[in-house]
C-alpha positions as CSV (number, residue, x, y, z in Angstrom):
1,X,12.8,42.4,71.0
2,X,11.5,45.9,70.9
3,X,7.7,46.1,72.0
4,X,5.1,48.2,70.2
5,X,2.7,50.0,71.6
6,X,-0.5,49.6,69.7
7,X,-2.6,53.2,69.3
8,X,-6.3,52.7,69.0
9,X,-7.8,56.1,67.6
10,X,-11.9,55.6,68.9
11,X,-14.0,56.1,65.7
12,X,-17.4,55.1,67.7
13,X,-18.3,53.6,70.7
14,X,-21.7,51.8,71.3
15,X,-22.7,52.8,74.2
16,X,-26.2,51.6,73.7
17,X,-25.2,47.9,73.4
18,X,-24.3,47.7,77.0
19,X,-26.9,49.5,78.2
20,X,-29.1,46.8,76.0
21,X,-26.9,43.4,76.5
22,X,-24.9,41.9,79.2
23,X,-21.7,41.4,77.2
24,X,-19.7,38.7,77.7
25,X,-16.7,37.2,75.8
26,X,-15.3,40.0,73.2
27,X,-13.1,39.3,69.9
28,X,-11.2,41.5,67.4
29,X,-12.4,41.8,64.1
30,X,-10.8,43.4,61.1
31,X,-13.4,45.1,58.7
32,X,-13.6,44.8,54.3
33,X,-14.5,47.9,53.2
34,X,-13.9,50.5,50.5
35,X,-11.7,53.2,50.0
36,X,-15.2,56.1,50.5
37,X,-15.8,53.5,53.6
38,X,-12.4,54.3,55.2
39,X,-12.3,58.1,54.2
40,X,-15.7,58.5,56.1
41,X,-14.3,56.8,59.2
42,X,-11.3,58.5,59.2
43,X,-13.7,61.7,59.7
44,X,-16.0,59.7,62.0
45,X,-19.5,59.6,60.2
46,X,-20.8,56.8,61.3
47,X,-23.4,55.4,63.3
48,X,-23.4,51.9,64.9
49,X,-26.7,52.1,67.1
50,X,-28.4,49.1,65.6
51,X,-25.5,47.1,63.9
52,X,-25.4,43.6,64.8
53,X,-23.3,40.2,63.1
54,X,-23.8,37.4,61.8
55,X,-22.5,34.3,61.0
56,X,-23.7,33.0,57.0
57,X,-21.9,29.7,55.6
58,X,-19.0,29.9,57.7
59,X,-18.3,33.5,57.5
60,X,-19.0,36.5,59.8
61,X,-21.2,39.6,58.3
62,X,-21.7,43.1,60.2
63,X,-25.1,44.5,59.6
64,X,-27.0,47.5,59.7
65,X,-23.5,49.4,60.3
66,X,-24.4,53.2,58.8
67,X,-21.4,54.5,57.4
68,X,-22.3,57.7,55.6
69,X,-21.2,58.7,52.3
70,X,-17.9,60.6,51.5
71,X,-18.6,64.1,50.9
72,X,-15.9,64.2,48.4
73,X,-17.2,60.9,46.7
74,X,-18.0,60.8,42.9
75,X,-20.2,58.0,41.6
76,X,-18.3,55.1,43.0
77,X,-19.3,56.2,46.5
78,X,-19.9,53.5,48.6
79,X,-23.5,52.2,49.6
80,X,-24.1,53.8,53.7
81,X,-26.1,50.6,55.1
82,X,-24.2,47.4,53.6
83,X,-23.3,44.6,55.1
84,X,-19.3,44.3,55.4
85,X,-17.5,41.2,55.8
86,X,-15.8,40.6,59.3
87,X,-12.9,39.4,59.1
88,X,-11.9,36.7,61.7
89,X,-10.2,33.0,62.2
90,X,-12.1,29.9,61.7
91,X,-11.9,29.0,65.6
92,X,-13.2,32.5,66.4
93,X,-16.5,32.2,64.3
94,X,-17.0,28.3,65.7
95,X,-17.0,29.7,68.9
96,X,-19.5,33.0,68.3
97,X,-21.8,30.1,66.3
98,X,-21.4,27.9,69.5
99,X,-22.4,31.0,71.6
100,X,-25.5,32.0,69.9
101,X,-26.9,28.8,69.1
102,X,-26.7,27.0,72.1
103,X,-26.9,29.8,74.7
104,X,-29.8,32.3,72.4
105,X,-27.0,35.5,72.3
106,X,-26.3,38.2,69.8
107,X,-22.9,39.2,68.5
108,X,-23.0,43.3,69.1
109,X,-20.7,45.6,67.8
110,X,-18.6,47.7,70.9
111,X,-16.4,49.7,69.5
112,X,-15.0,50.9,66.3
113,X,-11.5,51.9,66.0
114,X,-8.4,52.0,64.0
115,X,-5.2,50.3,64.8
116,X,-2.2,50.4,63.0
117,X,-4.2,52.1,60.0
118,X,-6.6,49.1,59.8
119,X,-10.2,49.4,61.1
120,X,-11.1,47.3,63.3
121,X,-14.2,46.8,65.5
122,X,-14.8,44.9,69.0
123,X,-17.9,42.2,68.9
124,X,-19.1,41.6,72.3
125,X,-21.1,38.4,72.8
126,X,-24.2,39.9,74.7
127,X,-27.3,38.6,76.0
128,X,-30.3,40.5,76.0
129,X,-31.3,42.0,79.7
130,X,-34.8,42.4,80.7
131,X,-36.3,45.5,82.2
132,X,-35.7,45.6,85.7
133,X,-31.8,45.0,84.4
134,X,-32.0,48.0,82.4
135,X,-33.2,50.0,85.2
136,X,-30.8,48.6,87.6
137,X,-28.2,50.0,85.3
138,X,-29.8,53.6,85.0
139,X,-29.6,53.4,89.2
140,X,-26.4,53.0,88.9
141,X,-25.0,55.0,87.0
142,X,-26.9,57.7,88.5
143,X,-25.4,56.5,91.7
144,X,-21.7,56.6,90.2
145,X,-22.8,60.4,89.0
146,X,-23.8,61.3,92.1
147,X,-21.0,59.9,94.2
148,X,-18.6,61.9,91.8
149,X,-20.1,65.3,92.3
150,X,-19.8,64.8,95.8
151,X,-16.2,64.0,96.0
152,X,-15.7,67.1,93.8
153,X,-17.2,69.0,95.9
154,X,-15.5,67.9,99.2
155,X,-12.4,68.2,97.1
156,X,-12.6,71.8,96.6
């Protein structure tokens, strides 16, 4: 058997969702979306700040995902803030409805990305960190900053 390497081409990244969550357990979820919805992520307008999922009757929902409108669009251009339809297996969603409901977390979106053509995007089950967490996190990373300048320097 031949083994395939699997490219991910990085639409976004959601860099803020770490900084705001402790992320835990992360799945794979493939997106629905329109042909204007995939044009405009394949030229990486979007914006994924303050999308979060959710599960409705069984079935997993990404929200407040801002995918801007085609440029080359006519008037079946897609809508930028709807919600899209994750797309994920049964046991998947039992366990992210398990997850928020007994523990009080939020499914976050990580990163967007395609993969084999198909978008997909990483949910991160993250719990919410308080305010001395947050700055614990700006220390370091301004530690891990510092520390690399210095070993640039020495390595000159």
């Amino acid at each position: 058997m031949t083994k395939e390497k699997s490219t991910k081409k990085i639409i976004a990244n959601n860099k803020d969702a770490r900084f705001r969550y402790q992320i835990g357990d992360t799945y794979e979820a493939g997106l629905v979306l329109t042909g204007t919805e995939v044009k405009s992520l394949r030229t990486g307008k979007v914006a994924m700040n303050d999308a979060f999922a959710f599960i409705k009757n069984g079935e997993a929902f990404l929200s407040h995902l801002h995918i801007s409108e085609y440029k080359h669009g006519n008037r079946e251009n897609h809508e930028p803030m709807r919600t899209r339809k994750l797309l994920l297996n049964k046991k998947e969603i039992n366990e992210m409805q398990g997850a928020i409901e007994r523990e009080g977390m939020t499914i976050v979106p990580t990163i967007l990305y395609f993969q084999k053509g198909r978008a997909k995007v990483e949910l991160g089950i993250g719990k919410g960190k308080k305010l001395h967490d947050k700055r614990a996190s700006i220390k370091e990373k301004d530690a891990k900053k510092e520390l690399a300048k210095v070993t640039k320097r020495s390595a000159k």
